[in-house]
N, C-alpha and C positions, 0 to 999 in steps of 0.2 A: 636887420633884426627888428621882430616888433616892436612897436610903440608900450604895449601892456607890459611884455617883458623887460625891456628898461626901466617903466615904472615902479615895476614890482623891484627888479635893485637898487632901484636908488629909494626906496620905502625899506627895504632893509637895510640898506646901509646906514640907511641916518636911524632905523630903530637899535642896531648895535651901535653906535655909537652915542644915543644918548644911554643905554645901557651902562655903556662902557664909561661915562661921564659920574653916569649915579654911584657904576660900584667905586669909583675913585672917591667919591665925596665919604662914602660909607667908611672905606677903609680909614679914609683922613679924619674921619669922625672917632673912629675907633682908634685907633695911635693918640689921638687928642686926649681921650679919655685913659687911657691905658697911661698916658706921663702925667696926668692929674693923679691917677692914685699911685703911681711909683712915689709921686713926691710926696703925699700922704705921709705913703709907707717912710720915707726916710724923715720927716718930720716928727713921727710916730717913734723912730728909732731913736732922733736926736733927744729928742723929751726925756726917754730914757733915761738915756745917759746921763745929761747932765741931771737928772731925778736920783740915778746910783751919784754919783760926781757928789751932788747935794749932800749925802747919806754918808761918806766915808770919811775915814778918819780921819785923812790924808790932810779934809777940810778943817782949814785953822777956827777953833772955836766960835772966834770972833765972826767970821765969815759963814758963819751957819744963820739963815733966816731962820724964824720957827716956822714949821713949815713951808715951806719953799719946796724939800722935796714933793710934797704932797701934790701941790699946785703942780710940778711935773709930771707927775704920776699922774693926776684928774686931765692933762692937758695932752698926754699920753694917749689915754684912752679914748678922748675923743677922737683925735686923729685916728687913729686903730679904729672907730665908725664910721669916721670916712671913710677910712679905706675899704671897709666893708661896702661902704654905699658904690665909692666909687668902680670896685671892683665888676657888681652886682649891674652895674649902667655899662662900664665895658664890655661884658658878656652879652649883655643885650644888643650894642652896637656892634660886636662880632657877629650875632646873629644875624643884625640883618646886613651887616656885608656878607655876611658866606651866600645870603638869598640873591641881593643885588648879584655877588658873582655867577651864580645857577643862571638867575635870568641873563646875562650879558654872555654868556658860553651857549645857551640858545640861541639867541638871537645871534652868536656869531655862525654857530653852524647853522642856522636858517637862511643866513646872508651868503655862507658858501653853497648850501643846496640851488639855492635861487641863480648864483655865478654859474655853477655845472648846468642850470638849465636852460640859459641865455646861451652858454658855450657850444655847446648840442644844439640846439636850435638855431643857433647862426654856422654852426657845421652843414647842416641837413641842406639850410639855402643857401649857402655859398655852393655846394656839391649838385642841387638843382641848378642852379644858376648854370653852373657850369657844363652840366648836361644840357641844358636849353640851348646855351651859346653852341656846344660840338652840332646836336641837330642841327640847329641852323646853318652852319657852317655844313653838315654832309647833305642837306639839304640844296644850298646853293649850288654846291658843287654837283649835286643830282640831277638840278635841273639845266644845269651849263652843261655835262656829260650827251644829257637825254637831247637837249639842242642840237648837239654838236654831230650826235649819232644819225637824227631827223637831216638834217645839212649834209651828208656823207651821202647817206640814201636816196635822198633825194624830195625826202619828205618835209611839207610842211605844217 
């Protein structure tokens, strides 16, 4: 097999594979981000609750802050803008791993094209090769024949 042809796979191979490197980070980026604002959202949730919890009757007078729900409810919403924010950074980090994945699914089939062309081409000369050796080989025997014939006849 050529020399350029080797080159050229193993320059795709390590180009998909740093490909393939990038879109992992990407994704790991994105999952990172994506449990920052779940936990938001459940922070967001819990605030809530204990903001109703604050508010009900249930709650023995004495055990009422003034305002304490409120402070719930103000610490509520903020979290509810994280989440927004956080949400808003995930989508973005989705973004670019779905791009990271585009480019790594190119570079993986550029790296199979490049394999079918090395494969094929070390076909063609293995199959030459193989043709050269038969000549050769009908060749000796042709000229050991054409000897042999010369020898019989009397010819030299």
């Amino acid at each position: 097999m050529s020399r350029p042809l080797n080159r050229l796979l193993r320059v795709r191979r390590l180009m998909e594979e740093m490909s393939r490197a990038e879109f992992a980070a990407r994704r790991a980026e994105q999952t990172e981000l994506e449990t920052r604002r779940e936990e938001a959202r459940g922070t967001a949730l819990t605030l809530r609750g204990e903001a109703r919890a604050a508010m009900s009757p249930a709650t023995a007078e004495h055990d009422r802050t003034p305002g304490l729900w409120q402070r719930y409810l103000a610490d509520s919403e903020a979290s509810s803008v994280q989440v927004e924010q956080w949400d808003r950074v995930a989508r973005q980090a989705a973004a670019r791993a779905d791009e990271a994945e585009r480019k790594y699914m190119e570079e993986r089939r550029s790296r199979r094209q490049a394999e079918i062309l090395v494969r094929e081409k070390t076909a063609v000369e293995r199959l030459e090769q193989e043709r050269r050796e038969q000549r050769e080989i009908d060749d000796w025997f042709g000229m050991g024949r054409g000897a042999r014939l010369r020898r019989v006849r009397g010819e030299r």
